[in-house]
N, C-alpha and C positions, 0 to 999 in steps of 0.2 A: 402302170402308166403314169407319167410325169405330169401333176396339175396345176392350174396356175392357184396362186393364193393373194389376197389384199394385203399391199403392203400397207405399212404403218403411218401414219402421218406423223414428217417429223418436224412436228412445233405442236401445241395443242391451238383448238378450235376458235383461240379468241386472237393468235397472233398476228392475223391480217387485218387486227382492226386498224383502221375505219373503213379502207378499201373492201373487204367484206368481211362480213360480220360473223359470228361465230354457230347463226344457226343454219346458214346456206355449206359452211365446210362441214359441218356433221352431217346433213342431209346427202351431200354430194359425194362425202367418201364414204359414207357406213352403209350411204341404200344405193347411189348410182350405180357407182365405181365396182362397189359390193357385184352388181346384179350383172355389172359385164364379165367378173370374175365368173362368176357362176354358168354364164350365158357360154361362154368357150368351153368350160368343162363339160357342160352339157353336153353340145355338139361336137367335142370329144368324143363322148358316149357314143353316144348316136352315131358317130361315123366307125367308132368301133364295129359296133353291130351291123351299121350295114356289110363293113365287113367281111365279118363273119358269118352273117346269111347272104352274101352275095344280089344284095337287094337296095340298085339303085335307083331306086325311081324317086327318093326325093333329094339326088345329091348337088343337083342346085341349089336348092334354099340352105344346106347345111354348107357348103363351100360358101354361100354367101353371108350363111349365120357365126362362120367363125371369121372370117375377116370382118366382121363388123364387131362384134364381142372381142375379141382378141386386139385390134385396133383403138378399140375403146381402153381397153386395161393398160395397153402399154402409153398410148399419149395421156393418160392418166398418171401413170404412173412418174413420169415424166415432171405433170404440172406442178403436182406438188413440188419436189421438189426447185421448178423452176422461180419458185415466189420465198420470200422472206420480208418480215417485217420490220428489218434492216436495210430491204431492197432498194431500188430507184435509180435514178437519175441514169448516168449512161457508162459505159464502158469503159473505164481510162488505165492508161499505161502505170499509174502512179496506185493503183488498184490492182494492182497483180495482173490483168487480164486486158496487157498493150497485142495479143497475139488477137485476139478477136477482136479490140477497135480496129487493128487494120484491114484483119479482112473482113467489115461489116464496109468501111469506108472503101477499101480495093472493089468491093460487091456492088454495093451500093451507090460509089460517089460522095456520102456524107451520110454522118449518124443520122439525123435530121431526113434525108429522102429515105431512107429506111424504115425510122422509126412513121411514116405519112404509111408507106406501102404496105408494113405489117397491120399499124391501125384500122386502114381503109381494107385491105382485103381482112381482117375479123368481122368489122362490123358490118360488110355487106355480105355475107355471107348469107347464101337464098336458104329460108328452113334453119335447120341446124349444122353444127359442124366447128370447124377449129383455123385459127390464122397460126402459121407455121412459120419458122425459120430452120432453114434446113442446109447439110450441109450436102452436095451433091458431087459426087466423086468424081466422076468421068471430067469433068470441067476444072476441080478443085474447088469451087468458090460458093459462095454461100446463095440461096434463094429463097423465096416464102413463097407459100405455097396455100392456096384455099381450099382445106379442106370440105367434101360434102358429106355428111355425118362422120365418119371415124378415119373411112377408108378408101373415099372417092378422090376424083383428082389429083392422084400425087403420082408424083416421079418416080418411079421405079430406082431402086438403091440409093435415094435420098436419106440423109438420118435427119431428125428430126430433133434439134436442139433447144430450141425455144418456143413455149406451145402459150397459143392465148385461147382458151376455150371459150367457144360463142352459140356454146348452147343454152337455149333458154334457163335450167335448170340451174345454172353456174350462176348467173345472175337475179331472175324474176324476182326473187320474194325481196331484194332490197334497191334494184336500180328499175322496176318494172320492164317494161319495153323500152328503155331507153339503152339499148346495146351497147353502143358507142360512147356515152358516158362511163358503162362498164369498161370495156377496151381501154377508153384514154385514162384511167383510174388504175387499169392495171400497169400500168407502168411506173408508178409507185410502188411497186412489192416485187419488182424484177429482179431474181437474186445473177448476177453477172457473174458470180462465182463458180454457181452452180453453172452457168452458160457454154464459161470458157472451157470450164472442164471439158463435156460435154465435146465443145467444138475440137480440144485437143485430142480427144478419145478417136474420134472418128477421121481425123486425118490421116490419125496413126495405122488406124485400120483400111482407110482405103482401099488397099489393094487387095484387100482379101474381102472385102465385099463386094468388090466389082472391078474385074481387071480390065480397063481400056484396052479397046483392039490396036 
């Protein structure tokens, strides 16, 4: 049976300085990231077995244990590489990535109303969870999205291009409870490269993730 594995982080542990510091990225990819890897595989298992003894009495919490475990791995998987310590400012044409200023501005109205909507839905986010830029098929255009822990509130056949993680763990030990200082700091480290691709990928796919009636 096919398992998920941690991927690699690719930059080391010190390249988001000052935005964050290098011992919240080892903590967050080696033990978090780590333990949703694990958490899917588990409930893999486990739904194996059930099964194969034909014994579902707990297949609630397992159906709920892998969309939260499995949710978690892949917008992880994601963040990383959505940051660079070459990152920031914003999208431009003159940057290889004039196909996603437009459509943030065609979405949005302006970089600027976008860049308020992503900020404000991370940082308010109730508990834990993730501020999203996503791109949604059915419509073509791009949305953000509040996520509640990994795998609440989203749009069904949305992808998910740009991830601002706003759980405590991502930030605590160097902006404490100040969330939104984390959020507007992350936008210093936004690799737009990594973005556009991303938005390119899932245009392209569209139709085969979700055929409009």
């Amino acid at each position: 049976m096919a398992t998920y594995t941690l991927p690699e982080l690719p930059y080391d542990y010190a390249a988001l300085e000052p935005v964050i510091n290098p011992q919240i990225i080892e903590l967050h990819h080696d033990k978090h990231h780590a333990a949703y890897v694990k958490g899917a595989n588990d409930t893999l298992e486990q739904l194996e077995e059930a099964r194969d003894k034909e014994a579902w009495g707990a297949i609630n919490g397992l159906q709920k244990n892998l969309a939260y475990h499995l949710s978690g791995h892949i917008l992880h998987s994601i963040y990383w590489h959505n940051m660079s310590g070459d990152g920031g400012g914003e999208p431009l044409a003159t940057d290889g990535v004039g196909d996603l200023a437009e459509a943030i501005t065609e979405s949005f109205g302006t970089f600027a109303g976008f860049k308020s909507q992503l900020t404000k839905a991370s940082a308010t986010t109730q508990g834990s969870g993730w501020g999203v830029l996503a791109y949604e098929p059915l419509s073509g255009r791009l949305i953000v999205e509040q996520v509640y822990d990994h795998q609440g509130n989203v749009g069904q056949g949305s992808v998910p291009i740009l991830v601002f993680d706003a759980w405590e763990h991502a930030f605590y030990l160097q902006y404490k409870n100040q969330k939104v200082d984390f959020i507007e700091a992350m936008w210093r480290v936004v690799n737009w490269q990594d973005v556009a691709k991303r938005y390119a990928a899932a245009k392209e796919r569209a139709d085969v993730l979700l055929l409009a009636p």
